[in-house]
BAFI-3210 file (N, C-alpha, C; in Angstrom, 3 decimals, decimal comma, padded with zeros to 6 digits):
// residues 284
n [1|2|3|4|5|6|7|8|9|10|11|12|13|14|15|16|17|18|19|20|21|22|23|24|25|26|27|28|29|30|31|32|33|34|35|36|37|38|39|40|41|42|43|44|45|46|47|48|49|50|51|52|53|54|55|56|57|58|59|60|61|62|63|64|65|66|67|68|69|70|71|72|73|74|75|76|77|78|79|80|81|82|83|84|85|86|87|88|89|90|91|92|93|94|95|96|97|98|99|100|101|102|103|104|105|106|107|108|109|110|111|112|113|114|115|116|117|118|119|120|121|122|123|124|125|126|127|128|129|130|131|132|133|134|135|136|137|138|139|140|141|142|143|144|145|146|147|148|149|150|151|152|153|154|155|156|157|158|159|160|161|162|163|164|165|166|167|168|169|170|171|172|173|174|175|176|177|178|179|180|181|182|183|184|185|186|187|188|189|190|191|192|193|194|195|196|197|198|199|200|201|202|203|204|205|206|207|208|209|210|211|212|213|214|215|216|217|218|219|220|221|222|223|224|225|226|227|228|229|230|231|232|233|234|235|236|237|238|239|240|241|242|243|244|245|246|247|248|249|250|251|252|253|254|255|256|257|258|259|260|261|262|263|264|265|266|267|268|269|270|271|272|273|274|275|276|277|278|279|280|281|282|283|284]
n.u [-046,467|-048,997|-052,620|-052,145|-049,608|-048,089|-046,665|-043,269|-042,527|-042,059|-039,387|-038,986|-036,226|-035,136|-034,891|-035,473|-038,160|-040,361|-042,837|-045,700|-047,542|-050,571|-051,701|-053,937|-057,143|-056,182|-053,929|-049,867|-047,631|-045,787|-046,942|-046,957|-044,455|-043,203|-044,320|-043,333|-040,298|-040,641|-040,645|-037,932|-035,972|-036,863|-038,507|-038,457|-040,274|-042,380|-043,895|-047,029|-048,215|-051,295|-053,530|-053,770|-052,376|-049,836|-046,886|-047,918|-050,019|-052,082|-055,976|-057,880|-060,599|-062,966|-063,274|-062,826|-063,103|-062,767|-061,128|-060,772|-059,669|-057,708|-056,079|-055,633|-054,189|-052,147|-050,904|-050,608|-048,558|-046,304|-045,506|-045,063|-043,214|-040,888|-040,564|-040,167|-041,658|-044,941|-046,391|-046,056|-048,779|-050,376|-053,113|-054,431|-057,370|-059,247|-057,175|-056,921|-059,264|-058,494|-056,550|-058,058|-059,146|-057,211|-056,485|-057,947|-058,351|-055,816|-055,084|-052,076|-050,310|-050,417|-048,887|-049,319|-051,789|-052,861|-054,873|-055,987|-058,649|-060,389|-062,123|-065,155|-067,635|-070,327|-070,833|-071,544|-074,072|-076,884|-076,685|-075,919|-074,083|-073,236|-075,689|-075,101|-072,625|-073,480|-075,344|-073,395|-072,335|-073,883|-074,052|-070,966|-071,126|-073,129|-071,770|-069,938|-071,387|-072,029|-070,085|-068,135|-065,558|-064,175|-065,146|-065,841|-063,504|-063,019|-065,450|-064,604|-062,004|-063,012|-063,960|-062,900|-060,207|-057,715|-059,751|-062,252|-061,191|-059,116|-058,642|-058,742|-055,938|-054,220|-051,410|-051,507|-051,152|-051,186|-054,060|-054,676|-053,824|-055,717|-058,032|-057,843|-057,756|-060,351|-062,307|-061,997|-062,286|-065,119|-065,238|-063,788|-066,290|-067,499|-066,066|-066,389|-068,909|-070,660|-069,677|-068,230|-065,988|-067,016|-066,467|-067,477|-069,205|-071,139|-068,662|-067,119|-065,508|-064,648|-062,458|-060,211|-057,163|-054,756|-053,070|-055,047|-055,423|-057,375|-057,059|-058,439|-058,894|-060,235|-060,847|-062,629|-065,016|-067,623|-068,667|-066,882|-066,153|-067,686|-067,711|-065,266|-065,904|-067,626|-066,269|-064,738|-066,479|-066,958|-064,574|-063,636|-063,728|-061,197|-057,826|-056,562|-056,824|-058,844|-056,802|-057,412|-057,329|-057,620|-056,731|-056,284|-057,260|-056,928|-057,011|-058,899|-056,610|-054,356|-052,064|-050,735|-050,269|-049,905|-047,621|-046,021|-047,577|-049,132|-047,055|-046,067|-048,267|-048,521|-046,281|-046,987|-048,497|-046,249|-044,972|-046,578|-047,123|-044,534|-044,717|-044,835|-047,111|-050,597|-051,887|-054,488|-054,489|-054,347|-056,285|-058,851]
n.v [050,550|049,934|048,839|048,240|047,626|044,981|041,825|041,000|038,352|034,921|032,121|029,431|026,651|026,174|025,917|025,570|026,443|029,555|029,904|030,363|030,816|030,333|030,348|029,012|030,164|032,019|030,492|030,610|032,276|030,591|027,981|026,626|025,665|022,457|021,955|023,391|022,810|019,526|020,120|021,540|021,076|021,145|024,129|027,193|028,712|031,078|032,710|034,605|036,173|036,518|039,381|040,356|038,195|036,209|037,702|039,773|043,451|044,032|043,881|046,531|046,486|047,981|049,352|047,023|046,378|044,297|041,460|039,107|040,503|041,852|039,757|039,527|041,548|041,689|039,460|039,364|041,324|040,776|038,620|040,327|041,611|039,580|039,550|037,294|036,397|034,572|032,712|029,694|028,665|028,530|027,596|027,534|026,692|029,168|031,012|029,949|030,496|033,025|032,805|031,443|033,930|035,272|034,047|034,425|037,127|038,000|036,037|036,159|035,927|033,806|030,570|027,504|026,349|025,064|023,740|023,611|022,083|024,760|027,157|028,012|028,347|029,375|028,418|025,916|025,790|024,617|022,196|018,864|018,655|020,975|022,644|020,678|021,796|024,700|024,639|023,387|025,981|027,530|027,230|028,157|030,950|031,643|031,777|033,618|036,100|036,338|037,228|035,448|034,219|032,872|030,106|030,440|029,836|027,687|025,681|026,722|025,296|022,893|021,561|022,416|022,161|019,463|017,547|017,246|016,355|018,396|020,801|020,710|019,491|021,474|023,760|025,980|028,957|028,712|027,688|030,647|032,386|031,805|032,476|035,146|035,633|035,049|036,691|037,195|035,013|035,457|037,970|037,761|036,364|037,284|037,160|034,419|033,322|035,548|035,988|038,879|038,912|038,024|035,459|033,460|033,814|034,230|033,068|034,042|031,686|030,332|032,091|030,999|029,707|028,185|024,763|023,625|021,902|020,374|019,508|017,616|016,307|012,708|012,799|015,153|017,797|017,261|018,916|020,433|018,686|019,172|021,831|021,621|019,855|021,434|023,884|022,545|021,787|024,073|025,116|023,443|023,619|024,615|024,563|022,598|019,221|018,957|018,406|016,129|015,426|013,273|012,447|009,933|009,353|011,862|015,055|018,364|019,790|019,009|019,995|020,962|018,800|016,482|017,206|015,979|014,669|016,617|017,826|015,828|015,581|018,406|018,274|016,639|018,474|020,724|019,154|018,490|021,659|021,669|020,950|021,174|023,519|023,262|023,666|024,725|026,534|029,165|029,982|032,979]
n.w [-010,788|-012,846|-013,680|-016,207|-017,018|-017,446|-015,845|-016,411|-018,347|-017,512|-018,177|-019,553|-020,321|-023,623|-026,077|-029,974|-030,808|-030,463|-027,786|-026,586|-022,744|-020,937|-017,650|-015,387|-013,492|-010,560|-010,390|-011,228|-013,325|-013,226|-013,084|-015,109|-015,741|-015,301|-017,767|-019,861|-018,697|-019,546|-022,671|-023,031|-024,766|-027,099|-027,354|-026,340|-024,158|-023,024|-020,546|-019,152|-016,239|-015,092|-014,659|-011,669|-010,552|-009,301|-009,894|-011,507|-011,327|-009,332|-009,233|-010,299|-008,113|-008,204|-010,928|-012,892|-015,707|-018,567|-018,208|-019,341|-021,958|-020,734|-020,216|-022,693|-024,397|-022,805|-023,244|-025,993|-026,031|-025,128|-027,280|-028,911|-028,129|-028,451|-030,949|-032,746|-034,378|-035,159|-032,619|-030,661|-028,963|-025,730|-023,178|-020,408|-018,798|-017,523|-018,879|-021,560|-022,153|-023,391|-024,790|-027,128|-027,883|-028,497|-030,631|-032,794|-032,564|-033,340|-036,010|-037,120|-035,483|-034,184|-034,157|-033,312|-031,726|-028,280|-026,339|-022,268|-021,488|-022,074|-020,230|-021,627|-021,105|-022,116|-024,406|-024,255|-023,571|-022,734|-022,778|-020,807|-019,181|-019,069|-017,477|-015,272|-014,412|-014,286|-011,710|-010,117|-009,055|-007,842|-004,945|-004,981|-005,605|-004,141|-001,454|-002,208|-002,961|-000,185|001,177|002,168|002,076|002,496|002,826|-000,307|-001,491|-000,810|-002,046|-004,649|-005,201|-004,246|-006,771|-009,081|-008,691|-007,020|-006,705|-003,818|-001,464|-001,293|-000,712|002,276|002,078|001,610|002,017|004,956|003,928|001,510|000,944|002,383|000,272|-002,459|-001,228|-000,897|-003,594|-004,486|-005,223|-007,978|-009,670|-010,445|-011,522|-013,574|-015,451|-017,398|-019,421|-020,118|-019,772|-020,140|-022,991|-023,111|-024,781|-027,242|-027,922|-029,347|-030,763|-034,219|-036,812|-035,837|-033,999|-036,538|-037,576|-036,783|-037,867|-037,412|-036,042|-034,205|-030,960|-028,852|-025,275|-022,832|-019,466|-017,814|-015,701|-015,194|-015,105|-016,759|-018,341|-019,875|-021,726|-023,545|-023,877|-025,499|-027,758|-028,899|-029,639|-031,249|-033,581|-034,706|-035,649|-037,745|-040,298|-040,554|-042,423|-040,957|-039,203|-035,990|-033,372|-030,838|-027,114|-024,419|-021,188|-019,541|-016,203|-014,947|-013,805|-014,187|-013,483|-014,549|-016,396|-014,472|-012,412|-013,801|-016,142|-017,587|-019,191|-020,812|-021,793|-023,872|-025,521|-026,270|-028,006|-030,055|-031,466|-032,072|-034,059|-036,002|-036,634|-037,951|-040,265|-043,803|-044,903|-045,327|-048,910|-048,708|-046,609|-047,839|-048,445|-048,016]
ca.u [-047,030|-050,544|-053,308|-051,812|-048,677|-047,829|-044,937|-042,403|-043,046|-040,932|-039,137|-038,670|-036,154|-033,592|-034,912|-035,592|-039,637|-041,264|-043,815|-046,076|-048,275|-051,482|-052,111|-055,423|-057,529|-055,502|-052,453|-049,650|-047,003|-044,689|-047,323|-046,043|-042,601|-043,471|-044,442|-041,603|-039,082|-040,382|-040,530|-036,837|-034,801|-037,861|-039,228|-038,508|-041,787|-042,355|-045,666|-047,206|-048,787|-052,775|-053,964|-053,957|-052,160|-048,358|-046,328|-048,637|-050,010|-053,865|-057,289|-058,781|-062,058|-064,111|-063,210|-061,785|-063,092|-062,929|-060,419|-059,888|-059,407|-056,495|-054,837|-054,966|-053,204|-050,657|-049,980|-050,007|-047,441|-045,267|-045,485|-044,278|-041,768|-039,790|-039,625|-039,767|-042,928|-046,162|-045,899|-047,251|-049,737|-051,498|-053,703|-055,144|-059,014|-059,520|-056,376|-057,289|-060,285|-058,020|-055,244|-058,642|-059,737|-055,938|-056,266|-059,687|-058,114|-054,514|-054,099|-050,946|-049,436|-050,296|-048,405|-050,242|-052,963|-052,926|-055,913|-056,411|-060,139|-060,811|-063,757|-065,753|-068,683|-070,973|-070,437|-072,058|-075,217|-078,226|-075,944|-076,088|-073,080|-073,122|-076,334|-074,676|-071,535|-074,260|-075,981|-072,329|-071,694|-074,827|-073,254|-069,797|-071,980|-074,128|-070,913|-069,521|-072,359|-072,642|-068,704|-068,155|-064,897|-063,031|-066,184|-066,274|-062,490|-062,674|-066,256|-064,333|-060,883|-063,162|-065,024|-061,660|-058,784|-057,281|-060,402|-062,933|-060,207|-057,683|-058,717|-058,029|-054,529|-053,286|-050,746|-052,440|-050,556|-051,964|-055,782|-055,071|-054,207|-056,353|-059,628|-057,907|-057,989|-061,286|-063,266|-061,347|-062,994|-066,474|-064,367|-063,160|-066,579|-067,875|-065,747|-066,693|-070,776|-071,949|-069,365|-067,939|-065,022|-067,333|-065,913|-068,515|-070,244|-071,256|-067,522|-065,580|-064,183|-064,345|-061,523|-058,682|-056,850|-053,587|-053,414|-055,669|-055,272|-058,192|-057,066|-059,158|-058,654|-061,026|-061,996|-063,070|-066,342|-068,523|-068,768|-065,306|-065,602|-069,038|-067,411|-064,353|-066,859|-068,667|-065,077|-064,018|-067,253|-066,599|-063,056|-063,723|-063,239|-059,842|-057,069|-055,845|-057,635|-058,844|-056,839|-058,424|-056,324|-057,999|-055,669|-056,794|-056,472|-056,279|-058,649|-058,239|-055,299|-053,415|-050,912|-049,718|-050,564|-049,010|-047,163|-045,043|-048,591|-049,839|-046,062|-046,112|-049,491|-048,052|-045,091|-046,933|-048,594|-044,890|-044,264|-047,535|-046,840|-043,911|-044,653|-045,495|-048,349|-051,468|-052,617|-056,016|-054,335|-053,820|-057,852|-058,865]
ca.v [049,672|050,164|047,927|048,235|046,700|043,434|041,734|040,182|037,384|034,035|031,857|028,303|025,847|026,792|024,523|026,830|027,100|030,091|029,387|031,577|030,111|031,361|030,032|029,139|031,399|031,393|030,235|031,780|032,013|028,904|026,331|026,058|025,342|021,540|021,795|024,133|021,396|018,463|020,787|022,258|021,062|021,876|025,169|028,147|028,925|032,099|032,148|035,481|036,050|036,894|040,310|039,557|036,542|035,614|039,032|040,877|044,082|043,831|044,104|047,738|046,012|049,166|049,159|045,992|045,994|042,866|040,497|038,794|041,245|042,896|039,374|039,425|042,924|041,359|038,162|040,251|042,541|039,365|037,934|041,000|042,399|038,770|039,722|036,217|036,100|033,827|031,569|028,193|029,397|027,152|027,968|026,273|027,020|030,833|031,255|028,861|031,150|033,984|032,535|031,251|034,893|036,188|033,384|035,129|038,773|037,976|035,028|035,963|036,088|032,248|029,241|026,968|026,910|023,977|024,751|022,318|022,717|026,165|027,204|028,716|028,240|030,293|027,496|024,684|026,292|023,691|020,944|018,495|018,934|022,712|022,579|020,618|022,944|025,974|024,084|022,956|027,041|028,035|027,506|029,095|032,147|032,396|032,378|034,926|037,331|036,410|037,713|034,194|034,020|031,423|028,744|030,126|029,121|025,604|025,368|026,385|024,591|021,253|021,543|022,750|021,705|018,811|016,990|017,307|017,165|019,450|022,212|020,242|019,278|022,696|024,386|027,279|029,852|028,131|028,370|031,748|032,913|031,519|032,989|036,520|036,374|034,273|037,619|037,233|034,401|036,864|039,392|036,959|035,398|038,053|036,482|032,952|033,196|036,316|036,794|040,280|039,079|037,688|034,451|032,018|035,012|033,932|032,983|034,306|030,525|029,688|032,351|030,278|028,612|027,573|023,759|023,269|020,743|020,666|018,335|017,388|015,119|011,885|013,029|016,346|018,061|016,854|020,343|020,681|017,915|019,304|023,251|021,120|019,085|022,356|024,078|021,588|021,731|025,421|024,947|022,165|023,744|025,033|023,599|021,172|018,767|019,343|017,389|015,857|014,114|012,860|012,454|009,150|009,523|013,183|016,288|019,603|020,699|018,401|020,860|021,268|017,256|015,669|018,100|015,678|013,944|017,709|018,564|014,717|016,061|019,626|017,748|016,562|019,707|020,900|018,316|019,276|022,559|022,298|020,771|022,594|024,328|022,463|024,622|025,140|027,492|030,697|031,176|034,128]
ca.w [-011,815|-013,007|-014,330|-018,230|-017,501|-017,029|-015,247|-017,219|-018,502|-016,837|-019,330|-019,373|-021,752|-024,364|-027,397|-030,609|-030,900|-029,553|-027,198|-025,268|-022,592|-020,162|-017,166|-015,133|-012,783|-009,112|-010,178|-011,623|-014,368|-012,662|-013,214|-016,762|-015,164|-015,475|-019,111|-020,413|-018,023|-020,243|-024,139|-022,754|-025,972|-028,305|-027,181|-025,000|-023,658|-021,669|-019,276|-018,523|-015,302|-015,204|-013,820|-010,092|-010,065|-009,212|-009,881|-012,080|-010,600|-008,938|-010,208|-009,256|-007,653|-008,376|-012,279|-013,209|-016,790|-018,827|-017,699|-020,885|-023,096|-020,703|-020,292|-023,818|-024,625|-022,256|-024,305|-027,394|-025,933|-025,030|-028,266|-030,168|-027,733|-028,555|-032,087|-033,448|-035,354|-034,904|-031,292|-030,422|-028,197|-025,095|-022,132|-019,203|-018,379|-018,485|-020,012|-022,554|-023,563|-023,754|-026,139|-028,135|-028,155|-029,178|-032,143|-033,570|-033,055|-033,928|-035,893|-037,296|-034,065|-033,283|-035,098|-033,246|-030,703|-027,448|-024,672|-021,786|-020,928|-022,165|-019,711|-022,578|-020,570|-023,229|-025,708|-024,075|-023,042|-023,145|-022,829|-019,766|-018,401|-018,329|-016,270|-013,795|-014,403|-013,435|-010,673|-008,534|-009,246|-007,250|-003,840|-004,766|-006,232|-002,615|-000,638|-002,179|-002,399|001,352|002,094|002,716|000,817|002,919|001,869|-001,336|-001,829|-000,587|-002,669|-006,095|-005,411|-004,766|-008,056|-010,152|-008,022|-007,680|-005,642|-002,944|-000,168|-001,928|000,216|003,344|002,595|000,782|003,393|005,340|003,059|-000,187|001,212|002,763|-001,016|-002,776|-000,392|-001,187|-004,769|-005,332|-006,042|-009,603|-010,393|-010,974|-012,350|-014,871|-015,938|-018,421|-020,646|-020,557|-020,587|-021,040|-023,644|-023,719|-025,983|-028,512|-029,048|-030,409|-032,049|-036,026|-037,783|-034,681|-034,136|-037,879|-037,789|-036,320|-039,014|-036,893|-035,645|-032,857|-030,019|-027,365|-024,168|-021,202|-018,040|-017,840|-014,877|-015,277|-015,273|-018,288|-019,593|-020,349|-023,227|-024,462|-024,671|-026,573|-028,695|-029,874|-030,424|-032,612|-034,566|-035,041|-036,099|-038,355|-041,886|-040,643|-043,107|-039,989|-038,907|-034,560|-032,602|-029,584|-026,377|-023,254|-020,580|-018,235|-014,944|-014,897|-013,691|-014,649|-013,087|-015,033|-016,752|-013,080|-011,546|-014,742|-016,691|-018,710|-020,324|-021,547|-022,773|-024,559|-026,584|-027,450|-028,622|-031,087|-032,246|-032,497|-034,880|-037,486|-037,377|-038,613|-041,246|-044,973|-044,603|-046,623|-049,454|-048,685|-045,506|-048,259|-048,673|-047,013]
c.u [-048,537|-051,331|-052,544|-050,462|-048,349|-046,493|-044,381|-042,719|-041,856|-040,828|-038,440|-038,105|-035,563|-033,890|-035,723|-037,104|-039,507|-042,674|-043,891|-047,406|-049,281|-051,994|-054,030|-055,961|-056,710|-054,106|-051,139|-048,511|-046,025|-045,808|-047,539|-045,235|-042,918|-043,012|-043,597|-040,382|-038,913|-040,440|-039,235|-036,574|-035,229|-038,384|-038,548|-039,932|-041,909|-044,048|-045,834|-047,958|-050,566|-053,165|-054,402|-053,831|-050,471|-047,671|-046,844|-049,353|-051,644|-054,534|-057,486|-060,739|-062,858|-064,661|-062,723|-061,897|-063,105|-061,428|-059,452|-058,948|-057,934|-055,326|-054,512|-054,366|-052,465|-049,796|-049,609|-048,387|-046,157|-044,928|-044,789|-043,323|-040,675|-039,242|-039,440|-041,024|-044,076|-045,286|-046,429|-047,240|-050,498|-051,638|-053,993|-056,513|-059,123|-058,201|-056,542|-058,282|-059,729|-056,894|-056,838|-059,182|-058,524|-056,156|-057,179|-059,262|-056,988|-054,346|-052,610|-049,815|-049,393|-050,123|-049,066|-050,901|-053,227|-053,573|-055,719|-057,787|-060,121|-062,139|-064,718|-067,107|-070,313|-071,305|-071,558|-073,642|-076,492|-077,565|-076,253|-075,496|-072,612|-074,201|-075,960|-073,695|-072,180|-074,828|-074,840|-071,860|-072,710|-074,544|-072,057|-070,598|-072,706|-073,372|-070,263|-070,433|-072,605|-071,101|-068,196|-066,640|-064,142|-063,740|-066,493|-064,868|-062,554|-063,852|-065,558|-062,959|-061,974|-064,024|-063,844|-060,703|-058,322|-058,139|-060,869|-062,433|-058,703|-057,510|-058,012|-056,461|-053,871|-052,678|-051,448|-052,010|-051,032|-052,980|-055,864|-054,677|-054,760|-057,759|-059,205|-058,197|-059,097|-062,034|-062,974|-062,046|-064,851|-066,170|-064,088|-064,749|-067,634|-067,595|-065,785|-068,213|-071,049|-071,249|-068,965|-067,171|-065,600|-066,543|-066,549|-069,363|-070,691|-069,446|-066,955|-064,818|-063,849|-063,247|-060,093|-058,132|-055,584|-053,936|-054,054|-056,049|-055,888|-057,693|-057,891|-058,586|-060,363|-061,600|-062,327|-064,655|-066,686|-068,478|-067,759|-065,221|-066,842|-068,534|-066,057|-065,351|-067,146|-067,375|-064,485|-064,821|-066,928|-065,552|-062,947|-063,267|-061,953|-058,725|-056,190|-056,624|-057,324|-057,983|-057,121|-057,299|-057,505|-057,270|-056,220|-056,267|-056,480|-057,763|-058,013|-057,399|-054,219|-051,762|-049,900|-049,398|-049,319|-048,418|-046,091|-046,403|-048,816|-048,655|-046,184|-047,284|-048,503|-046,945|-045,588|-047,503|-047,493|-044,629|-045,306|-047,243|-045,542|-043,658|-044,796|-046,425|-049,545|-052,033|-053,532|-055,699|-054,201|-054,896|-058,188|-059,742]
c.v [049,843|048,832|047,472|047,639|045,655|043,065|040,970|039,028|036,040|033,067|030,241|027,668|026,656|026,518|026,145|027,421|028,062|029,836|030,534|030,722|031,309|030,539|029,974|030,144|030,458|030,546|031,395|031,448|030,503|027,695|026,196|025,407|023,941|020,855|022,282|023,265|020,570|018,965|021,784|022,029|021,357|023,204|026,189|028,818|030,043|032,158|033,651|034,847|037,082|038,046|039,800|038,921|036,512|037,410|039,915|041,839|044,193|044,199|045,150|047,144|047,124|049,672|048,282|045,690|044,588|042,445|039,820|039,152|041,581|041,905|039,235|039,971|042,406|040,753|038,374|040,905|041,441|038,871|039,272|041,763|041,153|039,287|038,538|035,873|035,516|032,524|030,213|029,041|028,529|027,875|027,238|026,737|028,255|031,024|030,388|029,546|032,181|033,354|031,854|033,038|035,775|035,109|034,016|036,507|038,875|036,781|035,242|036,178|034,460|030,627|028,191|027,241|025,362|024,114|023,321|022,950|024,164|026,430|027,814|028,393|028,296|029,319|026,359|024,750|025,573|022,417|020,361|018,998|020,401|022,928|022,167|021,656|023,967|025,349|023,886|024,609|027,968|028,542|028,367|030,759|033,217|032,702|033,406|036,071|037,623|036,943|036,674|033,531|032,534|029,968|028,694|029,486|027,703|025,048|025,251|025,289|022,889|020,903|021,812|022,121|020,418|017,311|017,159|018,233|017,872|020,495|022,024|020,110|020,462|023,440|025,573|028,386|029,739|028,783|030,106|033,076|032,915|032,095|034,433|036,814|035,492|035,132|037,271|036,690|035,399|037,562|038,893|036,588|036,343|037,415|034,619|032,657|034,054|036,967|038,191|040,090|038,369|036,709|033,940|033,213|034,106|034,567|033,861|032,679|030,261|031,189|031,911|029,231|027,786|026,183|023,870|022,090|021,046|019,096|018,654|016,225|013,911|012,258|014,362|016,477|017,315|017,573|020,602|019,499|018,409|020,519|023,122|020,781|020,415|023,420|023,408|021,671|023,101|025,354|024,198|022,385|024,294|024,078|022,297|020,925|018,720|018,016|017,000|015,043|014,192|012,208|010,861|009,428|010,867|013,988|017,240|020,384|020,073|018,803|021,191|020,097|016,267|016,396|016,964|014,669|014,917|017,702|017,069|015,163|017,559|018,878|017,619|017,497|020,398|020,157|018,762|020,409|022,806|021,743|021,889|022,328|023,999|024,183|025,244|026,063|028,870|030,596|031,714|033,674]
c.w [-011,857|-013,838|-015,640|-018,035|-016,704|-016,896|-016,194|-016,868|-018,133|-018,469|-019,038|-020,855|-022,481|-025,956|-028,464|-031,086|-029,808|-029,073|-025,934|-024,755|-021,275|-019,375|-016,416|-013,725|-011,447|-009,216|-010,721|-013,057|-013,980|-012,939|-014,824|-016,807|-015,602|-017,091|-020,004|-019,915|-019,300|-021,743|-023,852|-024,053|-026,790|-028,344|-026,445|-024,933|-022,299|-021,764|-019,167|-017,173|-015,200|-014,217|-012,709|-009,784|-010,186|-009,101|-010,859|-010,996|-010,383|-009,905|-009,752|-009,288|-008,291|-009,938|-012,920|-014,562|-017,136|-018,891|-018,679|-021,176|-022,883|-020,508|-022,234|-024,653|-023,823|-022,776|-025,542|-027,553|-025,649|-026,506|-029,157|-029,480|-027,950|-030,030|-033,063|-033,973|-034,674|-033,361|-031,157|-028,911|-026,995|-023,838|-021,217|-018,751|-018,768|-019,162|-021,657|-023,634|-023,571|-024,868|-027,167|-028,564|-029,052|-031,085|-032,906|-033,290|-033,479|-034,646|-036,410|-036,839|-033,560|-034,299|-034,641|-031,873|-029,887|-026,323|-024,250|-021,125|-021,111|-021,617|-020,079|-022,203|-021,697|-024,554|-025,543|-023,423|-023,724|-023,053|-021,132|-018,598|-018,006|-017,259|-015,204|-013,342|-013,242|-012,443|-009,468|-008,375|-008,551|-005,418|-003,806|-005,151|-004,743|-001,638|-000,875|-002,192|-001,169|002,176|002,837|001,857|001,071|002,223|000,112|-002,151|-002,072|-001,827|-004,236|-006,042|-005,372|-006,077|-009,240|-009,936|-008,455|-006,546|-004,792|-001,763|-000,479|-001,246|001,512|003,218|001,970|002,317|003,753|004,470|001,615|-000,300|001,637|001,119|-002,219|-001,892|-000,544|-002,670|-004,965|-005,988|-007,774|-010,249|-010,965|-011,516|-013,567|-015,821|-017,434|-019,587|-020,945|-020,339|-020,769|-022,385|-024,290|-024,534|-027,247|-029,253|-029,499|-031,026|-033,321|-036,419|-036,794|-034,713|-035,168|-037,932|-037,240|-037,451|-038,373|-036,823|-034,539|-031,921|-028,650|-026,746|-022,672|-020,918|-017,928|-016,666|-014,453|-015,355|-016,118|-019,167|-020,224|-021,912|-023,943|-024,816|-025,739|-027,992|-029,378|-030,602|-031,660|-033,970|-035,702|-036,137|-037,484|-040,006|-041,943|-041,444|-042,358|-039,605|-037,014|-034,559|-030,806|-028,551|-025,109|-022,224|-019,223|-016,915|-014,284|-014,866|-014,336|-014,661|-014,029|-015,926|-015,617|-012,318|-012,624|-015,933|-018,149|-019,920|-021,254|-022,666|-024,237|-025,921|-027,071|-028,238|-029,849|-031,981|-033,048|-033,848|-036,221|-037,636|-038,207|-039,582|-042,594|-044,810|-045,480|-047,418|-049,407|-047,468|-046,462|-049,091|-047,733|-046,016]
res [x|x|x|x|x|x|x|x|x|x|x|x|x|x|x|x|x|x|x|x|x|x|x|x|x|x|x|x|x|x|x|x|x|x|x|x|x|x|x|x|x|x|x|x|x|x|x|x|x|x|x|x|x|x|x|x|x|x|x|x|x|x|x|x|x|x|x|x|x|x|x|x|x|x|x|x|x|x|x|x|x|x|x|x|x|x|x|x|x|x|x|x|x|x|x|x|x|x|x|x|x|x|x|x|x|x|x|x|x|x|x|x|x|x|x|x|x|x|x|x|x|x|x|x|x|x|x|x|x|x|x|x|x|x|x|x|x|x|x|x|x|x|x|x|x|x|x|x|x|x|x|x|x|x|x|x|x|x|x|x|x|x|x|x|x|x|x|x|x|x|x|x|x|x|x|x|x|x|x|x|x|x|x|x|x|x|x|x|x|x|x|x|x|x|x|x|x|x|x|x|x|x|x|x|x|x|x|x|x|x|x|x|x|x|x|x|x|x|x|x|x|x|x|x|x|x|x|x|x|x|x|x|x|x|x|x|x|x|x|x|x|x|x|x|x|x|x|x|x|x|x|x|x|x|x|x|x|x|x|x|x|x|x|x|x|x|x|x|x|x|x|x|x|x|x|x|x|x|x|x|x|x|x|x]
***
């Protein structure tokens, strides 16, 4: 197996939407499982798995290219080896800005579009909450330049995860895979500030016309509702109007912590798209 192909994709649920979903950095295609469980009778929802994560086949450290781009020739290749047209589409952090990057190079591959925190970093630049963002990202940054991977694990899981002491109680097998693949996270971040996939470019987001449903966790970063906020602005002349959920209670993992609140929100995406299609969707 080489970089270019990707493992089959797992498949959750019986119900007759297609649904293709993209997990977040360090996990893997199963923490969908949750969300495909509670959209069983509505959806079948197959998950790829993210270059270097779950049963996809490694990163080559030495050329790893952009990250994105190649989970997003994966999710492409998913979506048209089913054969069943346009998908409802949803991500979780970096996957999140890769299914926004497949909506702006494919949309007529994506029926609708459901991120939770897309970490579009790039977006929110000058904002408060991204400074702190870049400021708690200074330490994980110095441990890893310093070959320090075990601290730089515990540093990103308590800033993403699911809390401070998340590191502490994860079984030794958890932490000890998670501190092998953290390089990724660097490997990955091309595409969420310095932009190699050119999403917030000029009229890159104003090309998503699908429904779009940004959700965050109340207790999440800050930045995460300011790189929503400026998404939405983007989006805004699309013929559906954004919809917005805020999840109380809930951090960022929440697609994996509370899986039946996220599926409860796509649900209702499910339900607009399938409505008829407002007129003002067939100008170019």
């Amino acid at each position: 197996m080489t970089a270019a192909t990707p493992a089959t994709p797992l498949q959750f649920g019986t119900g007759p939407e297609p649904g293709l979903a993209i997990h977040c950095s360090l996990a893997r295609a199963e923490a969908w499982g949750g969300v495909g469980a509670a959209l069983d009778v509505r959806m079948t929802l197959q998950a790829i798995d993210l270059p270097g994560h779950g049963r996809a086949p490694d990163v080559d450290r030495a050329a790893p290219g952009d990250q994105q781009a190649l989970a997003m020739a994966w999710a492409i290749a998913a979506i048209e080896a089913r054969g069943v047209g346009p998908v409802h589409l949803m991500g979780h952090s970096f996957g999140g800005t890769v299914a926004l990057r497949l909506a702006i190079t494919r949309p007529d591959l994506v029926r609708s579009l459901s991120l939770f925190e897309p970490v579009l970093f790039g977006i929110a630049a000058g904002l408060p909450g991204h400074a702190e963002s870049a400021a708690r990202f200074e330490p994980f940054d110095a441990a890893l330049a310093a070959g320090n991977r075990e601290e730089a694990a515990r540093l990103f899981t308590g800033a993403w995860g699911v809390g401070p002491r998340s590191w502490d109680a994860m079984r030794p097998a958890a932490r000890r895979a998670i501190t092998a693949q953290i390089d990724l996270i660097a490997l990955q971040s091309p595409g969420l500030s310095d932009e190699a996939g050119n999403i917030i470019g000029p009229g890159r987001l104003e090309r998503i016309t699908a429904p779009l449903l940004l959700m965050t966790g109340s207790d999440s970063p800050p930045v995460v509702e300011e790189i929503c906020d400026r998404i939405a602005a983007r989006v805004a002349a699309s013929p559906w109007p954004v919809l917005r959920s805020q999840l109380p209670g809930q951090g960022h993992m929440a697609p994996i912590t509370a899986p039946g609140l996220v599926a409860a929100q796509i649900a209702r995406q499910l339900d607009r798209a399938g409505a008829v299609q407002p007129a003002s969707a067939a100008r170019n």
